[in-house]
Backbone bond lengths (Angstrom), bond angles and torsions (degrees), N, CA, C in turn:
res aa  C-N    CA-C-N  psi(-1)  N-CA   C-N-CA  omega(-1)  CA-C   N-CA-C  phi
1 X - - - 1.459 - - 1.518 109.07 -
2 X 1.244 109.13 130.82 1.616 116.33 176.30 1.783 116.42 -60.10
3 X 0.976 99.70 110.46 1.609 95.17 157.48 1.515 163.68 -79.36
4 X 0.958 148.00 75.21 1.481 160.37 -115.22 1.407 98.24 -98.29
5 X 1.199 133.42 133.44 1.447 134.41 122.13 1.287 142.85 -60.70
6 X 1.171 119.81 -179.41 1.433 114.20 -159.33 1.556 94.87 179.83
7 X 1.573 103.49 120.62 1.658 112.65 153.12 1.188 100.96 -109.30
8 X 1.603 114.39 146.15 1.149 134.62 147.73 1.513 120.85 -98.80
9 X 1.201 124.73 117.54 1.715 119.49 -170.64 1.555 105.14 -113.88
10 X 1.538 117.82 127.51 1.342 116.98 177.05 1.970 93.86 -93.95
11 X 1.455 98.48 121.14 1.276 111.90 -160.11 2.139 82.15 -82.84
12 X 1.098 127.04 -19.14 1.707 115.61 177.77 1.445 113.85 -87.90
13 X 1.969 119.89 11.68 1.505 107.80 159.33 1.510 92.28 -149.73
14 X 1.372 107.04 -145.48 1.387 129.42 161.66 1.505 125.69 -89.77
15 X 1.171 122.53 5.30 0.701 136.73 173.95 1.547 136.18 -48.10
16 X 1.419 150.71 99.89 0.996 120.52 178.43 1.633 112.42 -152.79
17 X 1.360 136.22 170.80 0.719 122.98 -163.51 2.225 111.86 -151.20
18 X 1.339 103.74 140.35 1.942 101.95 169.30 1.543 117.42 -106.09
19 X 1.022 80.10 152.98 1.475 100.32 -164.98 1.642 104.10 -144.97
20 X 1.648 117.53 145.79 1.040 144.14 149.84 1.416 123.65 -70.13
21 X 1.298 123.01 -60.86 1.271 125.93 149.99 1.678 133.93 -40.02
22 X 1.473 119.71 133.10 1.174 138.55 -157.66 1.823 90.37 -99.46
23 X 1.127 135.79 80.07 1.132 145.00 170.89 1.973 115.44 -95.38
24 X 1.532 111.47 124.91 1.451 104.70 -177.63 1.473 130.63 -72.93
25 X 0.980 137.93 59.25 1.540 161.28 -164.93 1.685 103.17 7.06
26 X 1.640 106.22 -21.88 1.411 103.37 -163.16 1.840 89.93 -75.89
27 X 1.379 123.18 -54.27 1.320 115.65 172.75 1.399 124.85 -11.57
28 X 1.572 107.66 -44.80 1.338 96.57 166.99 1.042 146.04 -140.35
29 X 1.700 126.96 162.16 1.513 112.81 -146.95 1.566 105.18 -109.32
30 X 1.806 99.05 53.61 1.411 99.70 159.89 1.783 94.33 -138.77
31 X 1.359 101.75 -44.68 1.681 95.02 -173.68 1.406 122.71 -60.96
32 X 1.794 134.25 105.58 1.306 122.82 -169.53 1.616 94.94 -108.92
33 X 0.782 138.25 32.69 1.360 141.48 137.29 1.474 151.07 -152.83
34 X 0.891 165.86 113.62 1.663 170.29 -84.02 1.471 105.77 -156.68
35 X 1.484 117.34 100.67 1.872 89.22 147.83 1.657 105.72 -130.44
36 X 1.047 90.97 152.66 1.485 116.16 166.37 1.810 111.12 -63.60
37 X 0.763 137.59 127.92 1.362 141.33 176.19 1.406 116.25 -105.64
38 X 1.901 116.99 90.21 1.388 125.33 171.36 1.259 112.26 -85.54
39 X 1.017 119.21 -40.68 1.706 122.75 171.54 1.483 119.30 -131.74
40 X 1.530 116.39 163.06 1.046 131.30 -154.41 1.368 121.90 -155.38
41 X 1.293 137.39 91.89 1.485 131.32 -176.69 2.005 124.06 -141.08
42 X 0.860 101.20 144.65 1.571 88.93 160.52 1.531 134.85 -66.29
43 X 1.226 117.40 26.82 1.614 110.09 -169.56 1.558 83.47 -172.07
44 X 1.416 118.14 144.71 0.887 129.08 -158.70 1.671 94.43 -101.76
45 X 1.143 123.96 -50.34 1.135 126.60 165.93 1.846 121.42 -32.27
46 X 1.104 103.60 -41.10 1.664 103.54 170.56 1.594 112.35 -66.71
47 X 1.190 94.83 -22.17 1.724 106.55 -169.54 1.670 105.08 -78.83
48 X 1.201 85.26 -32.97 1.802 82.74 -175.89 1.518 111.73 -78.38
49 X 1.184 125.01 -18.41 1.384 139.17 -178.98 2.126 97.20 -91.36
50 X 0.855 132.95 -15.97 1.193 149.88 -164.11 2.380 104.01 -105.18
51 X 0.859 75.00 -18.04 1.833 72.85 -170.88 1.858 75.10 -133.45
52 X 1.026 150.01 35.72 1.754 144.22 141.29 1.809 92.70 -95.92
53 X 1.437 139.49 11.83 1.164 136.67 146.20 1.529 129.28 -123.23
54 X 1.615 105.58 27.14 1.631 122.82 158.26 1.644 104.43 -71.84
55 X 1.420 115.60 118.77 1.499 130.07 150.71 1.377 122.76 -64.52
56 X 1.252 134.30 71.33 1.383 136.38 -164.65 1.809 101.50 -79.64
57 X 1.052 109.15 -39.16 1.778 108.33 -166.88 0.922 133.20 60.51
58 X 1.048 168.63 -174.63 1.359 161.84 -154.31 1.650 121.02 -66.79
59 X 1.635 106.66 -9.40 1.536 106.67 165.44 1.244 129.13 -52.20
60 X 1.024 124.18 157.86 1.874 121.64 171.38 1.656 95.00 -107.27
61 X 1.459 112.67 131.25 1.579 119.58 170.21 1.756 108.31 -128.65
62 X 1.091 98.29 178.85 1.540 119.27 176.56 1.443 105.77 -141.03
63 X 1.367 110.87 169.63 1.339 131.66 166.84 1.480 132.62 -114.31
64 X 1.306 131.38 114.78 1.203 110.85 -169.45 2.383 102.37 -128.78
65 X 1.471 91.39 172.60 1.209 73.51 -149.48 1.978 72.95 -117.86
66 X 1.000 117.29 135.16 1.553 130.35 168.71 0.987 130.72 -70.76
67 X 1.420 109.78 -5.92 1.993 103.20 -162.43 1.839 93.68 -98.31
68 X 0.947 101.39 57.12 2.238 97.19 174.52 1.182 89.55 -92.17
69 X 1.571 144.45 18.03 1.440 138.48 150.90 0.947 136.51 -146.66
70 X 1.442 137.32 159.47 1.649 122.46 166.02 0.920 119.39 -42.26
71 X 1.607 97.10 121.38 1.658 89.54 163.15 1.735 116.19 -135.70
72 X 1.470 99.92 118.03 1.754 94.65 -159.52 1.702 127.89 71.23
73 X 1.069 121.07 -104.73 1.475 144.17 -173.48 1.307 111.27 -111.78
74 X 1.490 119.01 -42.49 1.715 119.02 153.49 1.140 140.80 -83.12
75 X 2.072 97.66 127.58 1.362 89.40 176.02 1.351 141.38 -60.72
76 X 1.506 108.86 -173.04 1.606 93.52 178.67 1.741 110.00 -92.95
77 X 1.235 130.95 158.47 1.631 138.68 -167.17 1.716 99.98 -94.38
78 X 1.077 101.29 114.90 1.750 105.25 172.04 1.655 102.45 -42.40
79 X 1.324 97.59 158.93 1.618 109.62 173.60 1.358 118.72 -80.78
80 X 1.594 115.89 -37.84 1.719 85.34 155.08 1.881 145.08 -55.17
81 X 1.455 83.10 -35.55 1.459 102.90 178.70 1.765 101.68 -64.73
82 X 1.239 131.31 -36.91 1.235 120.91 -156.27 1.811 85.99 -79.37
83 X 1.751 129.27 -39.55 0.903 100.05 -162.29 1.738 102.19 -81.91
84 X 0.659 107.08 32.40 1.737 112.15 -176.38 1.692 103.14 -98.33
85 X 1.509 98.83 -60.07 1.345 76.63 169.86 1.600 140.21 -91.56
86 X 1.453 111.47 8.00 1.294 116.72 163.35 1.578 124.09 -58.91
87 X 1.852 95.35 -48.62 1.533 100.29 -175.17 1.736 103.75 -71.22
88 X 1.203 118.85 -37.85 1.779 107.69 -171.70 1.890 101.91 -62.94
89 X 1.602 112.02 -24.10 1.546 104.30 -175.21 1.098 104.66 -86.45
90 X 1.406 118.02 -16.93 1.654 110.01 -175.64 1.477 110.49 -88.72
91 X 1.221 118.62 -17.37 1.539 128.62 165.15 1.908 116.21 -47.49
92 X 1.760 86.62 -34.74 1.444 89.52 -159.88 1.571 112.49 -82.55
93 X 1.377 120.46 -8.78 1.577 141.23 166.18 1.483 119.04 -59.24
94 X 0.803 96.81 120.75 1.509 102.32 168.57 1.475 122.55 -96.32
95 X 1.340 109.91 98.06 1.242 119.05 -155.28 1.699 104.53 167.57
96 X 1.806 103.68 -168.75 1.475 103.71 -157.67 1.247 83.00 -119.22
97 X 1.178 109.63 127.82 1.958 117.80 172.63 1.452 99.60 -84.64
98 X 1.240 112.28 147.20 1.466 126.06 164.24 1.504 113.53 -142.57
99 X 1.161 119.23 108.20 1.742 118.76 -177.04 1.181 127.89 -89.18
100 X 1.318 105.19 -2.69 1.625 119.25 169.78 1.692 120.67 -103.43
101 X 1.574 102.47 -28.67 1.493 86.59 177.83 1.444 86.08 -171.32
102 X 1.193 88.46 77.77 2.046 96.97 167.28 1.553 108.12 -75.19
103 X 1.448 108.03 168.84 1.190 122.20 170.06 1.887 120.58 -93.33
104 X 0.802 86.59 -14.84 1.899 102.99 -175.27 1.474 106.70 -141.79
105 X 1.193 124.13 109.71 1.795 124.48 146.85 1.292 131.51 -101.07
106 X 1.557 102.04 136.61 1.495 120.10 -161.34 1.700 88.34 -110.53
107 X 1.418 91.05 135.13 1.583 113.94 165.80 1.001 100.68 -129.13
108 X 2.068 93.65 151.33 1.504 137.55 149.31 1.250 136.92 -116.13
109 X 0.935 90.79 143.77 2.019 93.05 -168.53 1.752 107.43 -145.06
110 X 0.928 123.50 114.66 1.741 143.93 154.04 1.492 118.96 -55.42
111 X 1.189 116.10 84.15 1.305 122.15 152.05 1.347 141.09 -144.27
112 X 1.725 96.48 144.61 1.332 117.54 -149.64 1.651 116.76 24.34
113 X 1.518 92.76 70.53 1.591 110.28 159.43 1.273 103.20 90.22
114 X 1.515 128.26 -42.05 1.589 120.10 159.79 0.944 130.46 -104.83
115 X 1.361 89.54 151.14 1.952 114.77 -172.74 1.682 110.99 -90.13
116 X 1.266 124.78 131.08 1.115 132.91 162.32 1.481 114.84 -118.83
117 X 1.363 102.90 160.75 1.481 114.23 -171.33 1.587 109.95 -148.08
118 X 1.143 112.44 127.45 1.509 109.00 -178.72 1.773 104.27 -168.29
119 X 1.299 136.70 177.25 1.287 155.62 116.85 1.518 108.29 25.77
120 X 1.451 139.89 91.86 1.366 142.34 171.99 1.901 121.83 -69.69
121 X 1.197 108.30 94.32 1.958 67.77 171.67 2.004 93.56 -132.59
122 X 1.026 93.56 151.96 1.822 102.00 -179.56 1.639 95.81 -105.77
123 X 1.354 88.40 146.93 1.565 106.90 162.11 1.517 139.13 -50.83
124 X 1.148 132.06 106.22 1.475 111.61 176.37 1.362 122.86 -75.74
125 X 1.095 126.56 24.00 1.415 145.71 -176.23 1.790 117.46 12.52
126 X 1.526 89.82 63.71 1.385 114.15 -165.81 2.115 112.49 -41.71
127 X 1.869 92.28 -40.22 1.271 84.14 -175.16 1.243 121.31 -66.05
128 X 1.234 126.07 -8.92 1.734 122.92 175.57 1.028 121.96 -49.96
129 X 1.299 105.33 -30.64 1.773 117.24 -166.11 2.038 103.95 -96.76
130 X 1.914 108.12 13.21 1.031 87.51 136.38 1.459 127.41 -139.00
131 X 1.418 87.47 71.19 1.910 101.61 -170.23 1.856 91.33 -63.95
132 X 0.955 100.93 -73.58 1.594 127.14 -170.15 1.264 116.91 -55.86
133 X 1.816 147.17 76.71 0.686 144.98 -158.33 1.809 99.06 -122.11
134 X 1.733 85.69 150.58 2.056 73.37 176.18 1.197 105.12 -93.56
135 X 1.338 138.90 26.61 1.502 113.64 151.13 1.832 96.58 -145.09
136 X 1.103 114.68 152.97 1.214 142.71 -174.71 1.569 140.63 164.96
137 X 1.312 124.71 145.78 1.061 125.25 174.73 1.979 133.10 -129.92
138 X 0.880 114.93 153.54 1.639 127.79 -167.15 1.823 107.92 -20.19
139 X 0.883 92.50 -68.81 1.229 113.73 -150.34 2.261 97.19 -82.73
140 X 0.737 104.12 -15.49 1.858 118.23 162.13 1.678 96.68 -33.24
141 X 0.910 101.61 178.21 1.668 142.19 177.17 1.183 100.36 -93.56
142 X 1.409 109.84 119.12 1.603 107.57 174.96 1.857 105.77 -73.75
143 X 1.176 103.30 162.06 1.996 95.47 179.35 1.148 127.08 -70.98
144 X 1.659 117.91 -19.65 1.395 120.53 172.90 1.456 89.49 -75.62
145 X 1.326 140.53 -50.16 1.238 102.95 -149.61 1.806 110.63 -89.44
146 X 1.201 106.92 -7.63 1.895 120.99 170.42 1.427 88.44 -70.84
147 X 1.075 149.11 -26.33 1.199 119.11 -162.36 1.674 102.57 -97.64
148 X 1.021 108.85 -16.55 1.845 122.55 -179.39 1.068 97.50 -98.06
149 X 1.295 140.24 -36.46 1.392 122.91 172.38 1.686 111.77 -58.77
150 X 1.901 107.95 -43.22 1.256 99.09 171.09 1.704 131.72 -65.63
151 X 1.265 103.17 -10.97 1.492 99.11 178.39 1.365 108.74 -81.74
152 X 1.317 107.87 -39.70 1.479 107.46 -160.64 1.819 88.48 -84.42
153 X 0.803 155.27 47.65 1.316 171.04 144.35 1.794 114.70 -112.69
154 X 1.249 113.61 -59.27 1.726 103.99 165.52 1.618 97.07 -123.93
155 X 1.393 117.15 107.71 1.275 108.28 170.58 1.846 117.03 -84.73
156 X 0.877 117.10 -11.39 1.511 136.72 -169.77 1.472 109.68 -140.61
157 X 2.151 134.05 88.46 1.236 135.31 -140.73 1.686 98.33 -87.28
158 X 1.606 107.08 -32.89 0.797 115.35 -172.31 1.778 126.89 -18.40
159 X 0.943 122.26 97.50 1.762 121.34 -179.14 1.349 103.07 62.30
160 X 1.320 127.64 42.84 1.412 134.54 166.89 1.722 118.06 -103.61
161 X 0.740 128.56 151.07 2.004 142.97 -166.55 1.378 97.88 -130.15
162 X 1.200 112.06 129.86 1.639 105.43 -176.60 1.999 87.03 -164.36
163 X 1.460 84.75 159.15 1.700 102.53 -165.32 1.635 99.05 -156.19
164 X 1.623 97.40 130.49 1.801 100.08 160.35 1.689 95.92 -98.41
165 X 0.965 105.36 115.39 1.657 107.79 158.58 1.638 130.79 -78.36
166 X 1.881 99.66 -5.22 1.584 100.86 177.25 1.396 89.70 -137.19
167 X 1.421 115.10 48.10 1.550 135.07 172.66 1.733 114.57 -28.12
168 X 1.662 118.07 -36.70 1.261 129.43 -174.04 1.602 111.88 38.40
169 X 1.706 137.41 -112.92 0.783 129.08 -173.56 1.530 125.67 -91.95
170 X 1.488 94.51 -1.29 1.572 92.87 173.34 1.473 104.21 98.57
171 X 1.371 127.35 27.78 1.631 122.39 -174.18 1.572 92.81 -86.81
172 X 1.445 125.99 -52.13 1.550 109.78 -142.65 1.894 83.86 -93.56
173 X 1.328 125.63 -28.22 1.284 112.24 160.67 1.616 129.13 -44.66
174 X 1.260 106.93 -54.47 1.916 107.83 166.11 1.580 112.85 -50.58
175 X 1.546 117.94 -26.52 1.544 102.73 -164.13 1.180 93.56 -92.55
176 X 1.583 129.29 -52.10 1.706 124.29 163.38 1.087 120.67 -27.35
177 X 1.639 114.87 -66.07 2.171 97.35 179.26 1.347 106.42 -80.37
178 X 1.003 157.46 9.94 1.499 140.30 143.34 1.591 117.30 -61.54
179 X 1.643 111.34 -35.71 1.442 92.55 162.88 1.349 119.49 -111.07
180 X 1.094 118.96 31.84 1.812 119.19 141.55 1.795 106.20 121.12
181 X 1.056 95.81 -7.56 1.953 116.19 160.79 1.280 127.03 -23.96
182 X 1.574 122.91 96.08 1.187 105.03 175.68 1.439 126.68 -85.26
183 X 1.561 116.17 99.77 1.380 112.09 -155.10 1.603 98.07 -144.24
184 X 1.534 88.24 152.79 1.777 96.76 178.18 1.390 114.19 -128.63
185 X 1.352 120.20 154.80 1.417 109.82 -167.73 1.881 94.88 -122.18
186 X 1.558 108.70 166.23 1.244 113.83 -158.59 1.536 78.65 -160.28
187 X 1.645 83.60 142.60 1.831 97.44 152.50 1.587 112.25 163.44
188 X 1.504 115.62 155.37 1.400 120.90 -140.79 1.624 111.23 -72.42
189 X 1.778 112.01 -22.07 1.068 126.02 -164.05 1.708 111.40 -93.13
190 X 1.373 111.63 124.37 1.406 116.09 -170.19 1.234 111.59 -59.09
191 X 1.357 119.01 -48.16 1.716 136.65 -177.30 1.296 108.29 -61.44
192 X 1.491 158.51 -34.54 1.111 176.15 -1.33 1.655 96.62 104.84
193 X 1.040 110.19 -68.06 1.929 102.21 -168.93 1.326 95.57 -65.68
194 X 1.504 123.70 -50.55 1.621 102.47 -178.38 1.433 128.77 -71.64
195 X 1.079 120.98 -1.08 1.226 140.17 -170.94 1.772 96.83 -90.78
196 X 1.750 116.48 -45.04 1.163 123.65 -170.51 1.515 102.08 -76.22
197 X 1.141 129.26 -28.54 1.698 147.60 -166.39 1.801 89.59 -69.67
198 X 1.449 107.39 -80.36 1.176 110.54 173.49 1.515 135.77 -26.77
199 X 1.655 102.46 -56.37 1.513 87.56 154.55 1.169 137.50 -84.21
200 X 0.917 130.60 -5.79 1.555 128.94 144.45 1.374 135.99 -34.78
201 X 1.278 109.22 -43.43 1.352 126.55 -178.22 1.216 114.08 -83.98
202 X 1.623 109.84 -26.45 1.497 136.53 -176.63 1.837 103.79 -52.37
203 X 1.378 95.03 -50.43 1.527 102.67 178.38 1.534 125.53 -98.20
204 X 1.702 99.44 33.14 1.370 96.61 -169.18 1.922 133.80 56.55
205 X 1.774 103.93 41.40 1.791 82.83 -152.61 2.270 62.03 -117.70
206 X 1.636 87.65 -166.30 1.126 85.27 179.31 2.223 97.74 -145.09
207 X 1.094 104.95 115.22 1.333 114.48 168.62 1.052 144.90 -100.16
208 X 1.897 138.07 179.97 1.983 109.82 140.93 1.401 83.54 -124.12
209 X 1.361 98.24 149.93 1.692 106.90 162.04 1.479 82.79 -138.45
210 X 1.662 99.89 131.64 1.716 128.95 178.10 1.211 109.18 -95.28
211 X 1.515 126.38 127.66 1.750 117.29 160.61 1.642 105.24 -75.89
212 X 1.452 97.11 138.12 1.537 113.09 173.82 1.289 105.28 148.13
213 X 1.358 117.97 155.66 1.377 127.70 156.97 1.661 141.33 -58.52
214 X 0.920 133.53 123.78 1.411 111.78 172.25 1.362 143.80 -20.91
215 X 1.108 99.48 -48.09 1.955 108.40 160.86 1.441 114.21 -27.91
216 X 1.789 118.92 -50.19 0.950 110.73 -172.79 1.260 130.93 -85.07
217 X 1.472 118.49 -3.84 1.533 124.80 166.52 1.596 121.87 -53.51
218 X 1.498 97.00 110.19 1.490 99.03 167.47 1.535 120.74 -81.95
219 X 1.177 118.41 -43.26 1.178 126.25 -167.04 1.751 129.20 -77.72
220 X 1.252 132.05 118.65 1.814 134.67 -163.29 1.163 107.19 -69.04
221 X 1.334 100.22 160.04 1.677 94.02 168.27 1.727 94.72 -170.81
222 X 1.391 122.23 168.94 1.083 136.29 -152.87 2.025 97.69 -78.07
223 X 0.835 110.84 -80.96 1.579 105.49 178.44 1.723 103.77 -114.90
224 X 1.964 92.11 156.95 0.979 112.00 151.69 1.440 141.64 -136.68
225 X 0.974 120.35 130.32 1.797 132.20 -175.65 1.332 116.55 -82.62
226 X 1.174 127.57 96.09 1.175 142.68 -169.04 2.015 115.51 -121.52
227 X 1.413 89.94 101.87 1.452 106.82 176.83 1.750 111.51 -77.82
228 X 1.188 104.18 96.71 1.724 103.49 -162.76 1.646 101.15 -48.09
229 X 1.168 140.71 136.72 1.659 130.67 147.88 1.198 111.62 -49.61
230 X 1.407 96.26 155.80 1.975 124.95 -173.33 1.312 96.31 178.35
231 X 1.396 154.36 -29.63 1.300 117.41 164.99 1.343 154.92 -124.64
232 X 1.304 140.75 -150.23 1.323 128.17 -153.31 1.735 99.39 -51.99
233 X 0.874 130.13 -16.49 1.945 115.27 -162.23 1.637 89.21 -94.79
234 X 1.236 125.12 -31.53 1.504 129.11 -179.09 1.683 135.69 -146.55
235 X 1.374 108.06 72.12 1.219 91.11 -167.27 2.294 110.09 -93.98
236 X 1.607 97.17 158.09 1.038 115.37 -161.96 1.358 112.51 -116.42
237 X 1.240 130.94 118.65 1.528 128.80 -174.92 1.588 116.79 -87.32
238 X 0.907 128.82 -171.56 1.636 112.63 172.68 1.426 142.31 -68.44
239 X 1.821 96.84 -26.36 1.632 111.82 170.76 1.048 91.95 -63.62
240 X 1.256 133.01 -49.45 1.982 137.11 -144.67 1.933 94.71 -76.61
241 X 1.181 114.54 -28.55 1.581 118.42 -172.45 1.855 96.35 -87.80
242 X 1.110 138.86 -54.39 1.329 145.13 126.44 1.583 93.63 19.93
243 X 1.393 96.82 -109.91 1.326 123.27 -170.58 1.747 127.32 -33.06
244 X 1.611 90.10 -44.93 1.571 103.51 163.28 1.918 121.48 -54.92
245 X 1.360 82.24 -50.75 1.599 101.42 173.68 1.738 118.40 -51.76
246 X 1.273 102.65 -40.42 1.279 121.49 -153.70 1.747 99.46 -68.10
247 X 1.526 102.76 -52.93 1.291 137.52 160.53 1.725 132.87 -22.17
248 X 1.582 86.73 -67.56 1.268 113.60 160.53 1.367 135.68 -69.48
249 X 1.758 100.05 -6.05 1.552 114.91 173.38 1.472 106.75 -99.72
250 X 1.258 109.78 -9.22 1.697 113.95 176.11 1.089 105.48 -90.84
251 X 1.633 123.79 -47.05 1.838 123.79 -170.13 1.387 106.67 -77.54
252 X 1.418 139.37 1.21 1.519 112.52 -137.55 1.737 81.29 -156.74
253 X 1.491 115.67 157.81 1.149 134.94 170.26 1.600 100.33 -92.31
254 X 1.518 113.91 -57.18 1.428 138.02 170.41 1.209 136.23 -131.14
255 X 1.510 104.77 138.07 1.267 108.87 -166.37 1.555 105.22 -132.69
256 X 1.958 113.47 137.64 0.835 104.63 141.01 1.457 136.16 -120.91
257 X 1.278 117.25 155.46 1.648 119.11 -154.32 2.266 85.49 -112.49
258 X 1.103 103.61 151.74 1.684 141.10 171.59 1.867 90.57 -126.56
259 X 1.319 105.03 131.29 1.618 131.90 166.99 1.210 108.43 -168.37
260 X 1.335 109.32 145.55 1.436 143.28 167.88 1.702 110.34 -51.86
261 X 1.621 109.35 -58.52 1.552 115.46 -161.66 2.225 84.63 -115.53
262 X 1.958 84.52 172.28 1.126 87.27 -165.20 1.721 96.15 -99.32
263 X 1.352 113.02 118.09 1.213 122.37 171.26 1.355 109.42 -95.26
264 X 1.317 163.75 37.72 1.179 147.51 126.25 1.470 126.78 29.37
265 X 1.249 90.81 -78.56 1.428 116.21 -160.05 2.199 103.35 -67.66
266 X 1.240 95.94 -34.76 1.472 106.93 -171.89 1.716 88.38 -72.56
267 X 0.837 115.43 -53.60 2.057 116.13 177.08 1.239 97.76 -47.88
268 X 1.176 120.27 -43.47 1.589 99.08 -167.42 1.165 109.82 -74.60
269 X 1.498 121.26 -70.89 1.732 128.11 165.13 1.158 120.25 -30.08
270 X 1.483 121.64 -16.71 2.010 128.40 154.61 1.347 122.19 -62.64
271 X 1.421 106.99 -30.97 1.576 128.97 172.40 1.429 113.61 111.77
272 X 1.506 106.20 3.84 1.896 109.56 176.56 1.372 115.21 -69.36
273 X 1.208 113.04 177.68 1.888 138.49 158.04 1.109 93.45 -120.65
274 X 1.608 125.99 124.54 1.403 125.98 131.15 1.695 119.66 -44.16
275 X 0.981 111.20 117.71 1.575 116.42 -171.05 1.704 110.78 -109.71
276 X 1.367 112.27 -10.44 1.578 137.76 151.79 1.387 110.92 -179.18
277 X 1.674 92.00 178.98 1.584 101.15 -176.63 1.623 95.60 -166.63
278 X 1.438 103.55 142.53 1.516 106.92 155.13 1.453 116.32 -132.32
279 X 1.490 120.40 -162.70 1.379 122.85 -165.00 1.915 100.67 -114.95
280 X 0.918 131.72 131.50 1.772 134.03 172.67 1.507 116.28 -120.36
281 X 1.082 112.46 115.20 1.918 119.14 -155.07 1.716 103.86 -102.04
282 X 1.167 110.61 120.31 1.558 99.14 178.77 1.429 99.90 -133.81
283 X 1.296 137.95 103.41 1.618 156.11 171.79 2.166 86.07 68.92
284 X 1.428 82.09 -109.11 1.554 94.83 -170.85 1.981 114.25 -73.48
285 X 1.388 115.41 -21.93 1.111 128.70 -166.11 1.900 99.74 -92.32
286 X 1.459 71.84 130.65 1.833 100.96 165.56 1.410 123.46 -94.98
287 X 1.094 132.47 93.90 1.470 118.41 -176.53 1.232 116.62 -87.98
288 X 1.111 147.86 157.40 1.378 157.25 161.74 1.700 101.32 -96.97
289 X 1.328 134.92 130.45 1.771 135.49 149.87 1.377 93.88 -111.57
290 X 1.601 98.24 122.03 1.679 117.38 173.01 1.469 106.03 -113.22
291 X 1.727 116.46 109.99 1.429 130.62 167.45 1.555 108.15 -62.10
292 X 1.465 142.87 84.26 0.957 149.29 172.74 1.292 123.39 -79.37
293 X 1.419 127.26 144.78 1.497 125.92 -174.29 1.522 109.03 -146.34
């Protein structure tokens, strides 16, 4: 089987990252750009002799050149220079350039000493559009990070079952069915599910969120995302985090848990492995996301 590369470039640092996997950049709300990697060399000059055997066909493309920032160890390429080398690579195509509204964009990007060239596509950075929800509260999940919590929870949806059981307002539920998630949200508080319903609908998506507790789930499913409670609409003491856990070790193959304090010990006595974890900062709040298995 052929293998593909893949950069993802977070165009707001240096950041960037390869990949084997063909992942859609909009999924996430750090990667703002995608390329495909057809060629690959140290000298740009080979490259240009290297894309004079791209089959474009009757598309109209452009060229654009990626490095307008640090990235890593390389600097960024002035803007004349970048359009310098777009137009000499776009010369080298055989095909119909269009710089206003091609049908295909080809990117380049310089790093650390090599140049690659492949397939362009940028992010539409879908979750922005759900900054603005009509119901929400403070202390929630901001949407970039519900929406990364949801990936890094199903990174691949394909034939996956997934459930928030402490669903609350419906944040990491909106970022799941926008990218194609089959997921349901749940939670004990009446005001909260309709509130979560609402935004749902808000963005045109289509869900169920059930009133009830976890206890009462009969039915399994592949992961679960569980936003521990802590505030004013629900707070949860440690048996009650326990219990959730306990729960979530019966419904779920995997789970990942968001908390305030470090429960450890309650994951373990649930029957998990932390299999990772990082830290998610929102004003005064520290979050912990624990990859559980």
């Amino acid at each position: 089987m052929e293998m593909r590369s893949f950069f993802g470039v977070d165009s707001s640092s240096s950041n960037y990252m390869i990949s084997n996997l063909e992942v859609d950049p909009s999924r996430s709300p750090f990667i703002q750009d995608r390329l495909e990697v057809l060629f690959e060399d140290h000298s740009i000059e080979n490259i240009k002799k290297l894309v004079k055997n791209l089959i474009v066909g009757e598309k109209t493309y452009k060229v654009v050149c990626l490095n307008n920032f640090v990235i890593g160890q390389t600097k960024k390429i002035s803007q004349p220079e970048r359009r310098r080398i777009e137009r000499e690579l776009g010369l080298c195509i055989e095909g119909d350039p269009d710089l206003n509204y091609p049908e295909v964009i080809f990117g380049l990007i310089l790093i650390d000493g090599t140049w690659y060239f492949g397939k362009h596509l940028k992010s539409e950075s879908i979750w922005r559009k759900h900054l603005h929800k009509p119901n929400s509260y403070s202390t929630a999940l901001s949407t970039r990070v519900a929406r990364a919590v949801a990936n890094i929870a199903i990174p691949q949806p394909q034939n996956i079952r997934a459930i928030d059981p402490c669903c609350g307002i419906g944040t990491v539920i909106v970022e799941a069915l926008s990218m194609g998630i089959d997921i349901e949200g749940r939670d004990i508080n009446h005001f909260v599910c309709s509130g979560s319903r609402e935004n749902i609908a808000y963005f045109g998506l289509q869900g169920k969120i059930t009133l009830g507790p976890i206890s009462e789930v009969t039915e399994h499913y592949d992961v679960a995302i569980i936003d521990l409670p802590y505030n004013l609409f629900t707070h949860s003491s440690r048996e009650d985090q326990y219990n959730i856990l306990k729960h979530a070790r019966r419904i779920a193959d995997r789970v990942v848990v968001v908390t305030i304090e470090t429960i450890d010990d309650l994951i373990h006595d649930a029957g998990f492995t932390i299999a990772d974890r990082c830290i998610a900062k929102k004003q005064s709040f520290l979050r912990q996301i624990l990859l559980c298995q």
